[in-house]
TORKOL-4160 file (C-alpha; in steps of 0.2 Angstrom, whole numbers, padded with zeros to 4 digits, m for minus):
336
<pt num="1" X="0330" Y="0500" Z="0560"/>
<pt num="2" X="0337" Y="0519" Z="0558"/>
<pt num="3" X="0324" Y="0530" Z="0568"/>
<pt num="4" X="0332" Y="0545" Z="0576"/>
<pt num="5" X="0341" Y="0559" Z="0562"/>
<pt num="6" X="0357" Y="0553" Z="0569"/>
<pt num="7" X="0353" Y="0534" Z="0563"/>
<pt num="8" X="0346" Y="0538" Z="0548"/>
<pt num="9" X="0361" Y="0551" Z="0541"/>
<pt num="10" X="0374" Y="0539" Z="0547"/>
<pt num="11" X="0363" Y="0526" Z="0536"/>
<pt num="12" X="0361" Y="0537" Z="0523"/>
<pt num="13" X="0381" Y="0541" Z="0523"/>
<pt num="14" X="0388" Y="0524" Z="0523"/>
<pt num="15" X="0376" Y="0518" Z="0509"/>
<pt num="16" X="0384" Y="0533" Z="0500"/>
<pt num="17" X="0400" Y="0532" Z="0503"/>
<pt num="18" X="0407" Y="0516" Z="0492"/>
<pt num="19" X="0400" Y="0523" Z="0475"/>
<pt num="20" X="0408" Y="0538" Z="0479"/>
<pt num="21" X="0424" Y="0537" Z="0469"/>
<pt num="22" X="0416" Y="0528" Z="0456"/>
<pt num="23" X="0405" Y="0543" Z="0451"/>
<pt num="24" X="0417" Y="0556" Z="0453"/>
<pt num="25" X="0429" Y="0547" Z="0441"/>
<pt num="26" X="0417" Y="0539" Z="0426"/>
<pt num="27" X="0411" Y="0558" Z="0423"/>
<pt num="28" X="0427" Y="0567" Z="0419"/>
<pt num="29" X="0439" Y="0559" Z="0402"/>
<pt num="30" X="0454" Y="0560" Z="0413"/>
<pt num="31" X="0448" Y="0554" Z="0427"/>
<pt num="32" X="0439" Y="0538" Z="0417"/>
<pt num="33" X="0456" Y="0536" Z="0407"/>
<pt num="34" X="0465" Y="0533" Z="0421"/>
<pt num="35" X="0451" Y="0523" Z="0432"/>
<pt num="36" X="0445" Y="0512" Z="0416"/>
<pt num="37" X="0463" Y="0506" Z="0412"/>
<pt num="38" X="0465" Y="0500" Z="0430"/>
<pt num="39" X="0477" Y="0514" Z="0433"/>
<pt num="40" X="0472" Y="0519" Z="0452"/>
<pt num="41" X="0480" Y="0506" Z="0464"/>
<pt num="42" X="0481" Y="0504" Z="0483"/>
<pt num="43" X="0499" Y="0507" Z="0492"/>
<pt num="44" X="0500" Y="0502" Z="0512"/>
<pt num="45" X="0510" Y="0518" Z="0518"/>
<pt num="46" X="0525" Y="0525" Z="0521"/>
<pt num="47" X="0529" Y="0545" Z="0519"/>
<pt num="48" X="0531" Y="0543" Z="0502"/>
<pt num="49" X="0528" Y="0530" Z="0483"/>
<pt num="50" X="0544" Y="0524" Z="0476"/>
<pt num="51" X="0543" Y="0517" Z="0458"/>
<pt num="52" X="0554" Y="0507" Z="0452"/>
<pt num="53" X="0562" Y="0512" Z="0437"/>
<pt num="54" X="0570" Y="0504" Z="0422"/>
<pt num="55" X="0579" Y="0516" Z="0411"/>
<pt num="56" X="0593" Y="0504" Z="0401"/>
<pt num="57" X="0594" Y="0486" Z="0394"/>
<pt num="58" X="0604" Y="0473" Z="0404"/>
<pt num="59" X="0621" Y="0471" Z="0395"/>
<pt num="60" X="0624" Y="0455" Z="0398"/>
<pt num="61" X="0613" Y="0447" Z="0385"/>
<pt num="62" X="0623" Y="0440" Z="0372"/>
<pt num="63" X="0625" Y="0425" Z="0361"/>
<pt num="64" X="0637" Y="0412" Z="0364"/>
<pt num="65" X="0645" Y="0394" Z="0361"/>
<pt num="66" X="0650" Y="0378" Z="0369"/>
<pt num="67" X="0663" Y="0386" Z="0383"/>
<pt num="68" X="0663" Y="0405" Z="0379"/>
<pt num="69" X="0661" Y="0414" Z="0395"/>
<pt num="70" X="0644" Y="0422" Z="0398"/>
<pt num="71" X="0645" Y="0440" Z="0403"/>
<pt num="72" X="0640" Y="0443" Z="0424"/>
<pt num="73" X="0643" Y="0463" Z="0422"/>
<pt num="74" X="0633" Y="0471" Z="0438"/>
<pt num="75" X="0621" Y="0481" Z="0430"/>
<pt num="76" X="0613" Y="0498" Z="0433"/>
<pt num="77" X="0599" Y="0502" Z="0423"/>
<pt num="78" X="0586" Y="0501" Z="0437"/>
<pt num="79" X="0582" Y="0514" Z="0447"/>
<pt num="80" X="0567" Y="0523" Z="0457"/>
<pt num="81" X="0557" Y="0536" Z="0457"/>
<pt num="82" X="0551" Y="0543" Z="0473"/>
<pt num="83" X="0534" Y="0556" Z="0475"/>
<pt num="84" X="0526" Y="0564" Z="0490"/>
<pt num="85" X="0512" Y="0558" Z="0496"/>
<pt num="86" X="0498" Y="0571" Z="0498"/>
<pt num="87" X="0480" Y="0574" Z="0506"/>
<pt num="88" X="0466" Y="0583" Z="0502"/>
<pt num="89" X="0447" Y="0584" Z="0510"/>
<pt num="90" X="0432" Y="0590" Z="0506"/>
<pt num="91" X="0420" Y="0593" Z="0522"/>
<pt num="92" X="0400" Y="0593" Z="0522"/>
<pt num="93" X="0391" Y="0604" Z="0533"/>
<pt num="94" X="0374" Y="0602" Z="0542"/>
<pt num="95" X="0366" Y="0616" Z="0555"/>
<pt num="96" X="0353" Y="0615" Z="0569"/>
<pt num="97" X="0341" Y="0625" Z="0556"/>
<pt num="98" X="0342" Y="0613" Z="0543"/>
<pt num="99" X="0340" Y="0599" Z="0555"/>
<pt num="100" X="0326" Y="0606" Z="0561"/>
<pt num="101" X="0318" Y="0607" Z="0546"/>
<pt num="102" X="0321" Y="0592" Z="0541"/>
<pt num="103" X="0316" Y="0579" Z="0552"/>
<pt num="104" X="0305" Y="0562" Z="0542"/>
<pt num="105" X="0314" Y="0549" Z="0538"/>
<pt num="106" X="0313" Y="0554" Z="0519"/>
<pt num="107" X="0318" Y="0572" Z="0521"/>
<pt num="108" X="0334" Y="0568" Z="0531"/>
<pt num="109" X="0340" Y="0554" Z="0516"/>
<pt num="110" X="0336" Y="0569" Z="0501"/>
<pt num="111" X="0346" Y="0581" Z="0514"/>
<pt num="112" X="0362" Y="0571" Z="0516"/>
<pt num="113" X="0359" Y="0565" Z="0497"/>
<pt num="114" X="0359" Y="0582" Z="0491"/>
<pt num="115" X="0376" Y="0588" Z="0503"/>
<pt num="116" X="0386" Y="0570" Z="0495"/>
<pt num="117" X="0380" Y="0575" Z="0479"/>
<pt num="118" X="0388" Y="0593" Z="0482"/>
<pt num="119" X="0405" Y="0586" Z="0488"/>
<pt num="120" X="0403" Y="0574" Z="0473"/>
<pt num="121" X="0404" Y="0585" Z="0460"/>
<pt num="122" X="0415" Y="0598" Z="0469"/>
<pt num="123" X="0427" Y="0583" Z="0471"/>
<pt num="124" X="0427" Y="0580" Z="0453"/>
<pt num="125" X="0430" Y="0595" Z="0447"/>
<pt num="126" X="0444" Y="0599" Z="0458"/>
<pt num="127" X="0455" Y="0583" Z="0455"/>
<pt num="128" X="0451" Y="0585" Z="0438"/>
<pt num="129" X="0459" Y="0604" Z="0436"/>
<pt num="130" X="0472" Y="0593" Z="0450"/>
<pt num="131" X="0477" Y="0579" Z="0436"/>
<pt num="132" X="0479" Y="0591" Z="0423"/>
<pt num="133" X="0483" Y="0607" Z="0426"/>
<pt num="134" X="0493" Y="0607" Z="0445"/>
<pt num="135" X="0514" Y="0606" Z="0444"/>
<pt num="136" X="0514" Y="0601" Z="0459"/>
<pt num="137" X="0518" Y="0617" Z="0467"/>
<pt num="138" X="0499" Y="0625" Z="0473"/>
<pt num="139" X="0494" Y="0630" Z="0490"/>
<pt num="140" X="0512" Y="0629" Z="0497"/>
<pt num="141" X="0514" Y="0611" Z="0488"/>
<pt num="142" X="0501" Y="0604" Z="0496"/>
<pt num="143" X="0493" Y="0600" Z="0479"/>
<pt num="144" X="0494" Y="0583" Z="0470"/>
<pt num="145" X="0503" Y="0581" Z="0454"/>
<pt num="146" X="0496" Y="0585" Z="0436"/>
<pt num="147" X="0501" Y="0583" Z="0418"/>
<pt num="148" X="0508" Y="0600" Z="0419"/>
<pt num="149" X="0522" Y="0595" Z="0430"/>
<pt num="150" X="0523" Y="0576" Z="0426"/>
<pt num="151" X="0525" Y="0577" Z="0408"/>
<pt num="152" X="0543" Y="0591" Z="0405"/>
<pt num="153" X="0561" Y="0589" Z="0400"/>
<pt num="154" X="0576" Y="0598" Z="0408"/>
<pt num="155" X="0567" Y="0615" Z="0404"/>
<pt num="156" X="0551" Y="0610" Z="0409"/>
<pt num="157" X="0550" Y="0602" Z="0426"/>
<pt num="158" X="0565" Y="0597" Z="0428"/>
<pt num="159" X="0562" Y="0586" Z="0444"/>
<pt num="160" X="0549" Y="0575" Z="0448"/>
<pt num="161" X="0550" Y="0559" Z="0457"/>
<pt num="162" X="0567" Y="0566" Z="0465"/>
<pt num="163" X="0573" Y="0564" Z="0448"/>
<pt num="164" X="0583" Y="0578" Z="0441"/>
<pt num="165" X="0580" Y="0578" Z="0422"/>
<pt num="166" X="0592" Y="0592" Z="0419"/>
<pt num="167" X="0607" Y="0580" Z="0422"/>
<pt num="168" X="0614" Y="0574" Z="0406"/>
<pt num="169" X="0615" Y="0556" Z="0417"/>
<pt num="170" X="0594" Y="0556" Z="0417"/>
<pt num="171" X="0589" Y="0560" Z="0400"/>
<pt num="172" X="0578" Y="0544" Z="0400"/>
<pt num="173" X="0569" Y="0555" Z="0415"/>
<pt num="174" X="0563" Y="0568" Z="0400"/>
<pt num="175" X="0545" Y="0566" Z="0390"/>
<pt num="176" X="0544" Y="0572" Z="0372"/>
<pt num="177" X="0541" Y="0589" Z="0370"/>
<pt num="178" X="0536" Y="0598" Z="0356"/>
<pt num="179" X="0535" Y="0617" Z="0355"/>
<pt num="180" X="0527" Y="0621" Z="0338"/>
<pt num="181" X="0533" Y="0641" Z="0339"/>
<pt num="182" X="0549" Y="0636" Z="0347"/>
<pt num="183" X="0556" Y="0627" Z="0334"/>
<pt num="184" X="0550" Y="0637" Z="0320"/>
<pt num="185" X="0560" Y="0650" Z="0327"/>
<pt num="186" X="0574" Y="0641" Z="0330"/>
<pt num="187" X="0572" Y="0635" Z="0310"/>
<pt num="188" X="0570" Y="0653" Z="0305"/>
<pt num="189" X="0582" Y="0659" Z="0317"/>
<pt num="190" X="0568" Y="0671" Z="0326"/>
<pt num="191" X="0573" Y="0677" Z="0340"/>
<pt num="192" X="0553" Y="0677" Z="0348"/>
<pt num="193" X="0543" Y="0662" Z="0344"/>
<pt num="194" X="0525" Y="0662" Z="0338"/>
<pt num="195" X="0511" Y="0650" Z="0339"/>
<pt num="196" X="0509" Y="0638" Z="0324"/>
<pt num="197" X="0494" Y="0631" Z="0317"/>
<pt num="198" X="0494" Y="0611" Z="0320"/>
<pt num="199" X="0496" Y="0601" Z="0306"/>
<pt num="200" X="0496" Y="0580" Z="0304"/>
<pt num="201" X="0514" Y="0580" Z="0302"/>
<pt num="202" X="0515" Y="0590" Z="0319"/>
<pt num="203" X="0506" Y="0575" Z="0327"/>
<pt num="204" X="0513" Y="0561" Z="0319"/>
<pt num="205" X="0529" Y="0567" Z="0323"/>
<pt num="206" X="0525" Y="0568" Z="0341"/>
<pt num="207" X="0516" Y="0552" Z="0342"/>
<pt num="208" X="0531" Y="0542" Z="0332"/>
<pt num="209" X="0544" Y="0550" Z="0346"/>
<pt num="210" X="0534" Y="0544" Z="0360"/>
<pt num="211" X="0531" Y="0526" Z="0352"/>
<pt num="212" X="0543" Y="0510" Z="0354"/>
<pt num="213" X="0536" Y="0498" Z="0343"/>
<pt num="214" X="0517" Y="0494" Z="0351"/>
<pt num="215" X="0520" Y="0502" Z="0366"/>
<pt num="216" X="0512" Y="0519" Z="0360"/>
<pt num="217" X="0501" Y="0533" Z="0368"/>
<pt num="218" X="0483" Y="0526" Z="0371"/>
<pt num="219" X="0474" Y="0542" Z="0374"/>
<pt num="220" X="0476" Y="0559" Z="0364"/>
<pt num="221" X="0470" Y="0573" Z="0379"/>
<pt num="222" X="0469" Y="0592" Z="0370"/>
<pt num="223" X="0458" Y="0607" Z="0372"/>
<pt num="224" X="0439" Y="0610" Z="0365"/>
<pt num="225" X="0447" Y="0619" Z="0352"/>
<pt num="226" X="0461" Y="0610" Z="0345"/>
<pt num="227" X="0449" Y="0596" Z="0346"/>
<pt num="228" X="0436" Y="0603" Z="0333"/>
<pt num="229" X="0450" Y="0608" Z="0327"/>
<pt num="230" X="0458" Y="0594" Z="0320"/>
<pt num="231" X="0440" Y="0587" Z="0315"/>
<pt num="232" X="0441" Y="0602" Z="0300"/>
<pt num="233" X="0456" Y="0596" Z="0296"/>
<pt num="234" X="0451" Y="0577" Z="0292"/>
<pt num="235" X="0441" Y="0570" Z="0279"/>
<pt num="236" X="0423" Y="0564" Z="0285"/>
<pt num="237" X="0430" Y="0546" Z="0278"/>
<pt num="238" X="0444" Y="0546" Z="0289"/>
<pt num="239" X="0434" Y="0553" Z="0306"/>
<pt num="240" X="0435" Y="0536" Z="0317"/>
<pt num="241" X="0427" Y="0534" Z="0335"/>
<pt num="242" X="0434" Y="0523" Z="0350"/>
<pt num="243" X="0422" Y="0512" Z="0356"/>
<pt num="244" X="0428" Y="0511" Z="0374"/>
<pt num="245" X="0428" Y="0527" Z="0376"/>
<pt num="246" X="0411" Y="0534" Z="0366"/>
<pt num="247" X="0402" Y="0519" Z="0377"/>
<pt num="248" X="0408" Y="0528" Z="0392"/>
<pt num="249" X="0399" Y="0544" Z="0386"/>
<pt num="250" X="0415" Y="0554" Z="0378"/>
<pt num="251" X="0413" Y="0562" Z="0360"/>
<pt num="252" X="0428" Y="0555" Z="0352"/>
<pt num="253" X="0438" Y="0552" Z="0337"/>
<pt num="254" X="0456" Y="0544" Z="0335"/>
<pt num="255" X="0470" Y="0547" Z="0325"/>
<pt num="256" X="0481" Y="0532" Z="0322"/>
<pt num="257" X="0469" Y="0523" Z="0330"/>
<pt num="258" X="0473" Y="0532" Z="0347"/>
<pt num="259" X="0457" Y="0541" Z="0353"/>
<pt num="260" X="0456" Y="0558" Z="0356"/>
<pt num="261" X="0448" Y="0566" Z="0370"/>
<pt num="262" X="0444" Y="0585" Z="0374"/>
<pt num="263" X="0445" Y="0592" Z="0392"/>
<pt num="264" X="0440" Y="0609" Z="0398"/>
<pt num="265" X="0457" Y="0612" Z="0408"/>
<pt num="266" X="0468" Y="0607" Z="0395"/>
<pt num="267" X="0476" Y="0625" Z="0390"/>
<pt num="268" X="0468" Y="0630" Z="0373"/>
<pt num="269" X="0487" Y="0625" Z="0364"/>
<pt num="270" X="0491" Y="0612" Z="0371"/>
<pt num="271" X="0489" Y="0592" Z="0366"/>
<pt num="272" X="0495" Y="0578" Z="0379"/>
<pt num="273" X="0498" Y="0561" Z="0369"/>
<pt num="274" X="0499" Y="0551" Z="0384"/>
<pt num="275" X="0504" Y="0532" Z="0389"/>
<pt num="276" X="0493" Y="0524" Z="0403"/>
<pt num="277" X="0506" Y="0510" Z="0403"/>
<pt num="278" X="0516" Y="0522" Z="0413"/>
<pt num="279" X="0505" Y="0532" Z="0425"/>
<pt num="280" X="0495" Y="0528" Z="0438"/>
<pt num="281" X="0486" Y="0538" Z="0454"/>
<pt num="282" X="0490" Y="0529" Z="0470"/>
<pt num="283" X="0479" Y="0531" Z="0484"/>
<pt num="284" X="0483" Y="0524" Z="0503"/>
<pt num="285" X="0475" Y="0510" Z="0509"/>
<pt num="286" X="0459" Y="0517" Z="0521"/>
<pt num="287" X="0464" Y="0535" Z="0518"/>
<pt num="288" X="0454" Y="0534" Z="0500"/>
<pt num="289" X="0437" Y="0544" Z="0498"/>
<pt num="290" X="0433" Y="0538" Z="0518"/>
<pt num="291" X="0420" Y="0549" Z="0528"/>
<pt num="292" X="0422" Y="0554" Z="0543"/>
<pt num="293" X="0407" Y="0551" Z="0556"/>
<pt num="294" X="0398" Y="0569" Z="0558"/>
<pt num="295" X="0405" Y="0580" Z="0575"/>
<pt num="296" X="0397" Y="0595" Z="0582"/>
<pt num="297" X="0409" Y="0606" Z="0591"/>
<pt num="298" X="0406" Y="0614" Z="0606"/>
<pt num="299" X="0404" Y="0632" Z="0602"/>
<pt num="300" X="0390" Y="0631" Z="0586"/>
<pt num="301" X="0373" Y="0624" Z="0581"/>
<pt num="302" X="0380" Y="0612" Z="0567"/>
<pt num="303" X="0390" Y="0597" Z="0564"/>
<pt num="304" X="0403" Y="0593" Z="0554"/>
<pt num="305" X="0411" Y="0577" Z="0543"/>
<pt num="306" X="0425" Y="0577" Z="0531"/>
<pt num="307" X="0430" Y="0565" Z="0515"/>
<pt num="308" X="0447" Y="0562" Z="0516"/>
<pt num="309" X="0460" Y="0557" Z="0502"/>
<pt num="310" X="0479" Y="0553" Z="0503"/>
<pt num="311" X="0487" Y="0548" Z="0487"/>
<pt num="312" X="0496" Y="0554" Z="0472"/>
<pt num="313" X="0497" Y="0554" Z="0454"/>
<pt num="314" X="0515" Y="0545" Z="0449"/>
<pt num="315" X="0522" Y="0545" Z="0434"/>
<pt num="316" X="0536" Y="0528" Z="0430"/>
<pt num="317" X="0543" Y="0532" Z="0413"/>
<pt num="318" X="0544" Y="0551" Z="0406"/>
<pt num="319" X="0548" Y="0549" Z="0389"/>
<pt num="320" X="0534" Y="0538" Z="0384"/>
<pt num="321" X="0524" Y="0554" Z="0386"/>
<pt num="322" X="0522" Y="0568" Z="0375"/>
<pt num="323" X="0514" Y="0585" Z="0373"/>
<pt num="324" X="0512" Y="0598" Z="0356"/>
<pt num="325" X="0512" Y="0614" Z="0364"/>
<pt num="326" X="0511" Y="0633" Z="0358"/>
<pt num="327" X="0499" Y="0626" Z="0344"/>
<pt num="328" X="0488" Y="0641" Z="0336"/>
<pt num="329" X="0471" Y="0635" Z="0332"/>
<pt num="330" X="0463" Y="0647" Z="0316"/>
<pt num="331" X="0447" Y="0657" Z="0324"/>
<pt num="332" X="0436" Y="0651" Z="0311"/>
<pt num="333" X="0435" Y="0634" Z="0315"/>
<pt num="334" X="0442" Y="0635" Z="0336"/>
<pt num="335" X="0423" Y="0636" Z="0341"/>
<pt num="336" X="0418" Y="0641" Z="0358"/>
């Protein structure tokens, strides 16, 4: 039985440690998209996460009769996709002071409770800003992919995966993106572009080039305000929820029977429709929201323990993905 404050925090941190990630990723829409479609997997090791690839149909399937020869052409059409593995830590702190203070049975579990509920929700909100907002290239490249890098064309992010989208040979490697000033300018011949107000059409064009028959987007992620947005622009007949994802404590409505989903760190004109069939965060085997047992260096009154993550967010087929960006939102319905 845990007695001494070294038992009992110990206690108290394995008991806390396997519910971890589980919290951090039912509370944020992202996070629970990707966690509730069984889209975080495990990988063994290695420096890097190759994913295959297939980008064209085998040629060799054809019809035939009696003796006709059957087409063996080698194909291609297969490739990979390779992404750099990355870390991140979060470390919790605890002093002589606060020890001292603290020394019942009870008062030690609220203690430790109260720092893992700190990391907790530090931890969610930065891999939430991470998955959505990072390209990749933060604190020296040190930060793990978002939708801001993973989701472009031979413009826009260019290379992901070791991919170079800006060759005419990798269009498959390019995701649908619409830029609602962009081609109006183009259409009017302006030289600068200007924001657009979204429309339907605007979406359902998007949603139509992202779409090969059933395999479609499953999650519409936009900002607060294109969100309520484009709830003044529907019908209260035609406002739908989505089950799954109201049950999991999101407001949502759909469109095309896709739900849609507001986060805080999508930019305010911007709306991802997005494919889970194709992206997935990989996290290393025993390198996944593990603690670290508590160490007190030899120079200070405290001691220190670290959660630690190795992974990254992949992405395995570009142009199933789409975003609708430069879009201008009226003031009068935006909110705040």
């Amino acid at each position: 039985m845990a007695t001494t404050f070294d038992d009992i925090m110990a206690t108290t941190m394995q008991e806390y440690a396997p519910t971890l990630e589980n919290q951090i990723f039912e509370n944020q829409p992202f996070l629970n998209w990707l966690m509730s479609n069984g889209n975080v997997r495990d990988f063994s090791g290695g420096r890097s996460i190759v994913c295959p690839l297939i980008y064209a149909e085998n040629s060799t399937c054809t019809s035939y009769s009696a003796y006709d020869t059957i087409p063996v052409t080698p194909q291609k059409g297969i490739g990979a996709a390779e992404f750099s593995l990355k870390q991140a830590a979060c470390s919790i702190s605890l002093c002589g002071f606060e020890e001292c203070i603290n020394q019942g049975a009870n008062e030690v579990i609220d203690l430790v409770d109260a720092k893992m509920m700190q990391a907790q929700r530090t931890l969610e909100a930065h891999f939430n800003r991470q998955f959505i907002l990072s390209d990749g290239t933060g604190n020296n490249g040190k930060d793990m992919n978002g939708l801001a890098n993973l989701i472009g064309d031979e413009y826009r992010s260019p290379q992901v995966g070791n991919i170079d989208a800006s060759d005419p040979a990798c269009d498959f490697w390019r995701s649908q993106i619409f830029d609602c000033g962009l081609n109006e300018a183009i259409a009017n011949g302006e030289e600068k572009p200007e924001p657009k107000a979204l429309t339907l059409d605007w979406m359902d064009e998007v949603f139509m080039c992202v779409s090969d028959g059933a395999d479609q987007p499953d999650m519409i992620l936009t900002s607060k305000k294109l969100y309520r947005y484009y709830k003044s622009l529907l019908a209260p007949m035609q406002m739908f929820t989505n089950t799954m994802q109201a049950d999991a404590g999101f407001n949502t409505i759909s469109f095309n029977g896709v739900p849609i989903i507001w986060d805080q760190n999508v930019p305010d004109d911007t709306m991802y429709f997005l494919n889970s069939r194709y992206m997935e965060l990989r996290r290393k085997v025993g390198r996944w929201f593990t603690v670290t047992p508590f160490i007190r260096p030899v120079n200070q009154d405290a001691r220190y323990a670290q959660i630690l993550m190795f992974g990254q967010l992949v992405i395995k087929n570009r142009k199933r993905q789409g975003v609708l960006c430069n879009v201008k939102c009226p003031e009068s319905t935006s909110g705040a």
